[in-house]
Every structure is written in C-alpha cells, then in structure tokens.
ZAMI-107371 format. One record per residue (C-alpha): residue in one letter; x, y, z. Coordinates in nm, 2 decimals, padded with zeros to 4 digits. Last residue first. Layout:
# ZAMI-107371
<r 'A'; <X; Y; Z>>
...
END
This chain:
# ZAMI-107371
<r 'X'; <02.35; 01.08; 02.43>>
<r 'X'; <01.96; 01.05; 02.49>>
<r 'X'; <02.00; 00.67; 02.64>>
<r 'X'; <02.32; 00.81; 02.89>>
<r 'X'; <02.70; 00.94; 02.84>>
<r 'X'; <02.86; 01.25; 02.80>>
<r 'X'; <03.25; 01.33; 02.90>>
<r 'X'; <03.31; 01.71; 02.99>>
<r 'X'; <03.56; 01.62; 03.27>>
<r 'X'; <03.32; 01.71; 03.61>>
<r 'X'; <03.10; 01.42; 03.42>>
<r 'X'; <02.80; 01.51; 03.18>>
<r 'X'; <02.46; 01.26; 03.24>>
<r 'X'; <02.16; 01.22; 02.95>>
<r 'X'; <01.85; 01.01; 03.06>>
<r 'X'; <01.54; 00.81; 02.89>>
<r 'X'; <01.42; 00.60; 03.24>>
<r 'X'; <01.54; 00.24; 03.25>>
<r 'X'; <01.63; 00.24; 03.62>>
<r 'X'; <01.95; 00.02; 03.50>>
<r 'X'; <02.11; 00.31; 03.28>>
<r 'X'; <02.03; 00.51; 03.56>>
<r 'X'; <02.19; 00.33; 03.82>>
<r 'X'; <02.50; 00.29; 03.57>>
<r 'X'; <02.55; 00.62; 03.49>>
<r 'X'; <02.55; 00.73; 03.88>>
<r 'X'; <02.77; 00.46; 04.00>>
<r 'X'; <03.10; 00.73; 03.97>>
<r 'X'; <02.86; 00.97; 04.19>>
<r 'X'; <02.53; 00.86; 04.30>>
<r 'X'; <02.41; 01.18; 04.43>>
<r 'X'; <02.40; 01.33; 04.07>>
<r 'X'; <02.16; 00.99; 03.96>>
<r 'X'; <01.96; 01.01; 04.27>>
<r 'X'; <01.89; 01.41; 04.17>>
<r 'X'; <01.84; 01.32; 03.80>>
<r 'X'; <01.61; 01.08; 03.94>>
<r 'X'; <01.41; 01.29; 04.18>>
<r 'X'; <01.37; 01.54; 03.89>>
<r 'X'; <01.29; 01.26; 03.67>>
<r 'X'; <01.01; 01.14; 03.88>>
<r 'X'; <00.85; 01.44; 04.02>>
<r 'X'; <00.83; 01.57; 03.66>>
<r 'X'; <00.59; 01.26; 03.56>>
<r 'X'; <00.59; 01.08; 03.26>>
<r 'X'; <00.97; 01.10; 03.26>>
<r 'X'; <01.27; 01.25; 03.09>>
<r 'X'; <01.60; 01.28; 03.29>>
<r 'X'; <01.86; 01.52; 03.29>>
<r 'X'; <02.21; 01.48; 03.46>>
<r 'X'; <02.53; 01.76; 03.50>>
<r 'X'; <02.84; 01.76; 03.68>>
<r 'X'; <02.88; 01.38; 03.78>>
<r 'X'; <03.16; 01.29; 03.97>>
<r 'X'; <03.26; 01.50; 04.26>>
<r 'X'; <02.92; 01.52; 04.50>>
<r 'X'; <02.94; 01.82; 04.70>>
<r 'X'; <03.04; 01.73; 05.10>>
<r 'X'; <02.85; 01.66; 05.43>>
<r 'X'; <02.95; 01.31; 05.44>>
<r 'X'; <02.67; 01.07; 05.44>>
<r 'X'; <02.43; 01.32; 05.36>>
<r 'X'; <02.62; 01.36; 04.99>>
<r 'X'; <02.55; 01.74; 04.88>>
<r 'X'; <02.44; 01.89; 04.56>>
<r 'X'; <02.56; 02.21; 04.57>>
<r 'X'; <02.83; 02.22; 04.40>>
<r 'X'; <03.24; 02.25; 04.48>>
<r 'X'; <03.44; 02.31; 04.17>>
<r 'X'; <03.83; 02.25; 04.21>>
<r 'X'; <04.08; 02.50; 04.06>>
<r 'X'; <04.25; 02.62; 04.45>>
<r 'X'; <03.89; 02.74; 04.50>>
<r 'X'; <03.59; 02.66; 04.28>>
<r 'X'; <03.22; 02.76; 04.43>>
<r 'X'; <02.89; 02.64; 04.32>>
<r 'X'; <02.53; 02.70; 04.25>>
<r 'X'; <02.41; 02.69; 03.94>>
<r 'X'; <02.66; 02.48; 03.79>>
<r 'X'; <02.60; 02.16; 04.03>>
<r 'X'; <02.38; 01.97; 03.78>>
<r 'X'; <02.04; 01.81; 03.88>>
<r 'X'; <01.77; 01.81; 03.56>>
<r 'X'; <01.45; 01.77; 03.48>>
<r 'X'; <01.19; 01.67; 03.18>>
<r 'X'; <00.84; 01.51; 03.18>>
<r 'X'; <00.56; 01.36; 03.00>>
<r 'X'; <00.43; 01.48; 02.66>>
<r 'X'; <00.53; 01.60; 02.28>>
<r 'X'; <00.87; 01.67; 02.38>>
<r 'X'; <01.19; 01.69; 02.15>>
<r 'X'; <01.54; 01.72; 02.32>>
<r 'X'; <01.81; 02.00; 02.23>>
<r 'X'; <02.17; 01.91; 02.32>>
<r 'X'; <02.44; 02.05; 02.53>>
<r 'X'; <02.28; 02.40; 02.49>>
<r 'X'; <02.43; 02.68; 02.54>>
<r 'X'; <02.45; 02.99; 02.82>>
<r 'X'; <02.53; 02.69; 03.12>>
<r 'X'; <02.90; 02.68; 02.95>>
<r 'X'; <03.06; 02.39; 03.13>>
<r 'X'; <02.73; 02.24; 03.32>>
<r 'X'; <02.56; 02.25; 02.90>>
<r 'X'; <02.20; 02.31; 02.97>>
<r 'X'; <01.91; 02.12; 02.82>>
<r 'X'; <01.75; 02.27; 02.56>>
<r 'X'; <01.39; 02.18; 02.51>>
<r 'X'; <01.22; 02.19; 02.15>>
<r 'X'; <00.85; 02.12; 02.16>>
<r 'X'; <00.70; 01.91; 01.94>>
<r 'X'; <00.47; 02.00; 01.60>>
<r 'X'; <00.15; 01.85; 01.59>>
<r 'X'; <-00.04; 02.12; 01.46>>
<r 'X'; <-00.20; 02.24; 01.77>>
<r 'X'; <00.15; 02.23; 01.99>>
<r 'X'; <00.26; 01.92; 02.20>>
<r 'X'; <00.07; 01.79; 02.46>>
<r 'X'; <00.06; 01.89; 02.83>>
<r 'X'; <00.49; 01.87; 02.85>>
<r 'X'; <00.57; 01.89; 03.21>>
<r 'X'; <00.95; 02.13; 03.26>>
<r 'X'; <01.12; 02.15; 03.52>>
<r 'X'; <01.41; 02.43; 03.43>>
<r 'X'; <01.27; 02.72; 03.67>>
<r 'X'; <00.90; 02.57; 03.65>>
<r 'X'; <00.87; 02.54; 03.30>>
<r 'X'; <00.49; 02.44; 03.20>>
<r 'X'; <00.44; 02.36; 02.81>>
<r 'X'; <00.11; 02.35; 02.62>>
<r 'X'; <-00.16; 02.13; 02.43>>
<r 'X'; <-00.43; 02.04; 02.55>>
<r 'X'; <-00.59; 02.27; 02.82>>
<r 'X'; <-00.95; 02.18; 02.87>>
<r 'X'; <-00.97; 02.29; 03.23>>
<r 'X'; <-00.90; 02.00; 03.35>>
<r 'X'; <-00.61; 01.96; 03.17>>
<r 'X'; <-00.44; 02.24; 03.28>>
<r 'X'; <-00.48; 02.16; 03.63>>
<r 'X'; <-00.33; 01.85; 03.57>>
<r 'X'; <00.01; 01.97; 03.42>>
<r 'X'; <-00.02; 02.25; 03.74>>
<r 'X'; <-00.03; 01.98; 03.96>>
<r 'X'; <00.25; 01.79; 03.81>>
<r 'X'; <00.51; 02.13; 03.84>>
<r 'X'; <00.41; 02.17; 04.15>>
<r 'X'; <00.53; 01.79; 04.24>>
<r 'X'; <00.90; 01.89; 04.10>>
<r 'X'; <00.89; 02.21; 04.28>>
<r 'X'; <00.77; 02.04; 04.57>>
<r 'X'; <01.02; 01.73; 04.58>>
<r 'X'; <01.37; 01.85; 04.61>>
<r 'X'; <01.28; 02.10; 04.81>>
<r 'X'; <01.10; 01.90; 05.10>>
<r 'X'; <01.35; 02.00; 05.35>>
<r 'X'; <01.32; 01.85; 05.70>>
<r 'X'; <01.55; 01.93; 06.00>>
<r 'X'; <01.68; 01.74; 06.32>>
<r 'X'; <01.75; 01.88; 06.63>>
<r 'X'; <01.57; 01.66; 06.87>>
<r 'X'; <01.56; 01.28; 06.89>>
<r 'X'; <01.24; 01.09; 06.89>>
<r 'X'; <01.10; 01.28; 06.59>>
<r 'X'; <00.80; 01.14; 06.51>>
<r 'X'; <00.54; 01.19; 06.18>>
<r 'X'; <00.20; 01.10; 06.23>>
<r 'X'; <-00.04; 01.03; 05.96>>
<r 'X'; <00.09; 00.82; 05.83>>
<r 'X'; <00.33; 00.61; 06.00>>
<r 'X'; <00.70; 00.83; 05.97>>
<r 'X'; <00.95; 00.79; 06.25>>
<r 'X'; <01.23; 01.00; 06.24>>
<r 'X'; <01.62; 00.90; 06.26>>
<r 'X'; <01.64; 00.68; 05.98>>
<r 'X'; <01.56; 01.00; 05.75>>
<r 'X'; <01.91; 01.11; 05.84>>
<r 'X'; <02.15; 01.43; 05.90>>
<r 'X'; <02.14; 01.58; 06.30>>
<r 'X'; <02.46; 01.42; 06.38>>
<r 'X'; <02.60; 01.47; 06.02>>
<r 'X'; <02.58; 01.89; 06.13>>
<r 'X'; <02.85; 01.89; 06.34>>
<r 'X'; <03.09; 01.69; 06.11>>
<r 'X'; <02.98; 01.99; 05.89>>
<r 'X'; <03.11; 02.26; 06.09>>
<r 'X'; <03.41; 02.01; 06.21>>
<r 'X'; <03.55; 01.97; 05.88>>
<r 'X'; <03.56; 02.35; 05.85>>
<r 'X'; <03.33; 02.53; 05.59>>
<r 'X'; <03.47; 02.60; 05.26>>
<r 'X'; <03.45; 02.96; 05.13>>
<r 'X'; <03.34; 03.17; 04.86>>
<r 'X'; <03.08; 03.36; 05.07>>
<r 'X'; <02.81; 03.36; 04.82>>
<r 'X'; <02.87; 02.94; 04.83>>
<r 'X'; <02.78; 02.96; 05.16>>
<r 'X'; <02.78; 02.56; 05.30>>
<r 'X'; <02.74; 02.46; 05.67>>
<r 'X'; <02.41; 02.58; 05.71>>
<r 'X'; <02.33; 02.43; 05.42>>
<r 'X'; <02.38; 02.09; 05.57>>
<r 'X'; <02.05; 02.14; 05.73>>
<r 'X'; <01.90; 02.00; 05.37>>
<r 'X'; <02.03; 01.65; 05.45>>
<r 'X'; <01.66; 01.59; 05.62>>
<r 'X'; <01.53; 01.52; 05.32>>
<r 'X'; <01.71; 01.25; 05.23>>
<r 'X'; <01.79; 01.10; 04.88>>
<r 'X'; <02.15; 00.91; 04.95>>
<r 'X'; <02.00; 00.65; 05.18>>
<r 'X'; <02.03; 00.35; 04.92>>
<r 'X'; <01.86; 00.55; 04.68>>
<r 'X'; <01.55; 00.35; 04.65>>
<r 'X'; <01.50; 00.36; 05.02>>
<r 'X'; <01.55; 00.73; 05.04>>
<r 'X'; <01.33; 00.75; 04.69>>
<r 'X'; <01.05; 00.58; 04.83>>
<r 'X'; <01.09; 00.76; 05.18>>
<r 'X'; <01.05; 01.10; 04.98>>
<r 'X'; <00.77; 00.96; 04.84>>
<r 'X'; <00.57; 00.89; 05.12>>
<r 'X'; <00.67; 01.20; 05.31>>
<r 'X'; <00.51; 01.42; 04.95>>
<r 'X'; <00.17; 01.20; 05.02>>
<r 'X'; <00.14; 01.29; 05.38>>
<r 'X'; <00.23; 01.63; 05.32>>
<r 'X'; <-00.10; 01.59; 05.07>>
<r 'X'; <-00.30; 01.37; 05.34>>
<r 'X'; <-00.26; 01.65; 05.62>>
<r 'X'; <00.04; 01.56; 05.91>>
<r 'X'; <00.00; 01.49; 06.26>>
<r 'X'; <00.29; 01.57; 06.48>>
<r 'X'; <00.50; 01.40; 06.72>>
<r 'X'; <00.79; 01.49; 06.94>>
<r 'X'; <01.16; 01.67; 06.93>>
<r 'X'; <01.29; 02.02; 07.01>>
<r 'X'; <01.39; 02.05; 06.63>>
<r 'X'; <01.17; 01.84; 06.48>>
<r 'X'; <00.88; 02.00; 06.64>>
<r 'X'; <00.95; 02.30; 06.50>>
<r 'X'; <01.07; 02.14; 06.17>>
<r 'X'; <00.72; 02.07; 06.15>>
<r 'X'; <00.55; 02.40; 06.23>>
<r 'X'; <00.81; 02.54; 05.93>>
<r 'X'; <00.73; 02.29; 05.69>>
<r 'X'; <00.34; 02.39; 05.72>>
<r 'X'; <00.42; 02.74; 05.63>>
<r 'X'; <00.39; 03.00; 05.92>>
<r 'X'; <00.74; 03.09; 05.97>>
<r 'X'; <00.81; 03.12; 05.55>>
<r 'X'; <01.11; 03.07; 05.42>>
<r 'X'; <01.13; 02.67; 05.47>>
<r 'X'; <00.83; 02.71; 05.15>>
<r 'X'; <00.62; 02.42; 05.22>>
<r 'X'; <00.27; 02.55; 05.24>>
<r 'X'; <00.34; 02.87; 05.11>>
<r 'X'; <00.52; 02.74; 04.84>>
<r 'X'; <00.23; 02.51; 04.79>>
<r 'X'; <-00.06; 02.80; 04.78>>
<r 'X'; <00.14; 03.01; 04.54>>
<r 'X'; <00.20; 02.73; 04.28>>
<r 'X'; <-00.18; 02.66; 04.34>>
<r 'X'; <-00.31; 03.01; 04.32>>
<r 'X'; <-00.04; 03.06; 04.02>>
<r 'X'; <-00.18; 02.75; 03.80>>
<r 'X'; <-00.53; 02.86; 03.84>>
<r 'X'; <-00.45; 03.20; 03.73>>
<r 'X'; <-00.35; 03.03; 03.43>>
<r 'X'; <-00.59; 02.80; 03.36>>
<r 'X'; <-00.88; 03.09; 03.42>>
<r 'X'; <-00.66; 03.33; 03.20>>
<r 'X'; <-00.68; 03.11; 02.88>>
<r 'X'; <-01.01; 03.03; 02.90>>
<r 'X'; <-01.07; 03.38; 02.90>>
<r 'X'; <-00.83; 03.43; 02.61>>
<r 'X'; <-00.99; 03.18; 02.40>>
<r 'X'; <-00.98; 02.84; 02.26>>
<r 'X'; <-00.67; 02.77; 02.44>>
<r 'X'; <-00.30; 02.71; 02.34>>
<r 'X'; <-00.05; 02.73; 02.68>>
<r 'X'; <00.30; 02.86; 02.75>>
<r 'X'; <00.34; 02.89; 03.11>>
<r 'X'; <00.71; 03.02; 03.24>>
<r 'X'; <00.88; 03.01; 03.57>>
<r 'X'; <01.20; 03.18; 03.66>>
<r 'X'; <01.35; 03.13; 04.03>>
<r 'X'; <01.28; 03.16; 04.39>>
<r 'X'; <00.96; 02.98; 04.41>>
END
C-alpha cells in the first residue's frame, strides 16, 4: 500500500501464527489490487473509465459497501469528504516544490463532486464525463478492519495491526498489559506528541506533515478542500480513537477538512480525539 505496515500478533504456535498472517497479506494484497488507482486492471480503474467518458456501471456488494460509506461521510461532512476530490492531485506536486496556477485547479473544480454521480446500489452513474473516484481515504482504513477480523477468526486474541499509522488494537497483550501508541507530533514528526494506551478498538490520524511543501514560510499539505482546490490552513495534525479504524481515520480526515470548525465538530461527534493547529496549540478529549 505504499507505506510501512507492521503485524504484531501472540498465538499458540508458530503455525498458527503464519496462517493469520499470510491471511492478512492475501487480503491486504487482494484490496489494493482491487482499488489501488495504480493499477489498470483494478476495479477502481474500470470505474474511473467509465467516469471519465461517462455512463453506468454495476458494482460488486464490497465496492458497494465502501460507496455507501463514503456518501455517509460526504453527507456527514457537509460535502467536505468526497471522493471524487482526489483529481485534484493532478494539480498539486509537492516533489516539485511548486504551487499550481489558480487556473490548473479552477480547471479541475469542474470535474470535483460526489453530487455529480448517481449512486443506487448496485449501479453507479456518471451522467457527466470527466470525473474521477478515489477510495484512498477509505481502503486503507477498511483493510485495516478486515485484517482485525481475520485475526480473530483464526483464534488471534491479542495483537496490534499498523497499517502505515492505522492502527486496530485485537486485544491487548497476554498479561494484560496495553499497548503504547505514539502519535506523531506535525512540528517534529520524529517524537511523540503524546503516547495513548490501547487495549482494543481503533486509532488514526490526518495531519499535513507527510506530505507538504512551504514556500515564502507558509506550509501547504496535502489534505485538500474540494470546494476550492487548496490545503486546509487550520488544523496541522488530528487523531481519533474508535471501535473501528474506518471510523477514526474518516474522522480525523472530516476533522482536518473542517478547518477553524474542526475542534468543535469533533468535540460534538463524541469520539476520544486529540487535534494540533498550524501554531502548535493542542486541544481535544485526549489532550
């Protein structure tokens, strides 16, 4: 998936061990190359075919599922979670070092919202052509679930999956003991800004450290607002604990997205949650 993944599981023996395991890479494997944007032949790929010269197509029950939930959280969000915002890449190269043109990404907003498909499961329509889906902010997240659950029925309990920095919690270790999860300080991403104990359910977090640019001293991320085009300017940094990692990660992502109301739509969502501002201030239930 692009980044660092780590399993740390307790079983009974090593062969019990390796069938989890294995069965955690087949399905890791089998989604990215089911959704992977990468990939010609993934199932997101025959999609945005047809989204981009417009028309119908007919979607299996588990892309079904993922379209659901993405139109949960663009309805929850007010519009600001959409998966069809990912074409704005085009316009940003942060390896370059450079800001695109106002016109590059004014471009680019006419082929930006979920209000422009049609989704009744199980056909998805895309009346007008040239838009794009991206269902990164939701696989990952949904992967990391799956291979929570896989564990389990296979008599893992008690174990930690880390899909680069989502992280499901099976149960904690044999003797009781939590886990220890750092969560990553946006203004020096090496340390900590605080250290959370998990003996189940679900951490992520959005920040725009990993991925940014600064030019003339301001910090452009990569968390972009679909309305505009641009990085997000408030928040730097927000983590979310949940039952399930799809949850916080979409969440954390909402909360980023939401700018100056950020705090308070996660304060009012009721979820644990720690945000950082572009100024170093913390705030949030974990704070």
């Amino acid at each position: 998936m692009g980044t660092q993944c780590e399993l740390r599981l307790y079983a009974a023996t090593a062969a019990s061990a390796a069938v989890a395991i294995n069965a955690v890479l087949v399905d890791v494997e089998r989604l990215e190359a089911a959704y992977s944007r990468y990939r010609v032949n993934s199932k997101l790929s025959q999609i945005n075919l047809v989204a981009a010269r417009g028309g119908s197509i007919s979607v299996d029950p588990e892309t079904a599922h993922l379209l659901d939930y993405a139109a949960t959280c663009y309805h929850q969000s007010e519009g600001l979670f959409d998966i069809t915002s990912g074409i704005l890449r085009r316009a940003w190269d942060f390896k370059a070092g450079k800001l695109p043109t106002p016109d590059t990404v004014k471009k680019l907003l006419v082929n930006t919202g979920w209000h422009q498909l049609r989704w009744f499961a199980p056909l998805l329509e895309f009346p007008t052509p040239g838009l794009e889906l991206d269902l990164g902010g939701v696989v990952k997240e949904y992967a990391t679930d799956r291979a929570a659950t896989l564990c389990e029925q296979l008599g893992i309990k008690h174990g930690l999956i880390n899909l680069g920095g989502d992280i499901r919690v099976i149960g904690p270790h044999p003797d009781g003991k939590p886990w220890y999860v750092g969560i990553s300080n946006p203004q020096q991403p090496d340390s900590a800004l605080q250290t959370i104990e998990l003996q189940c359910g679900a951490l992520a977090s959005s920040g725009d450290y990993e991925r940014c640019i600064t030019i003339e001293g301001v910090r452009y991320g990569h968390v972009l607002n679909p309305f505009t085009g641009w990085p997000v300017s408030h928040l730097a940094a927000v983590s979310v604990l949940a039952d399930f990692c799809v949850v916080a990660g979409s969440a954390a992502t909402i909360g980023m997205l939401m700018e100056k109301r950020g705090g308070a739509w996660l304060h009012n969502l009721g979820l644990p949650h720690l945000w950082v501002d572009v100024n170093g201030n913390c705030g949030g239930s974990l704070n």
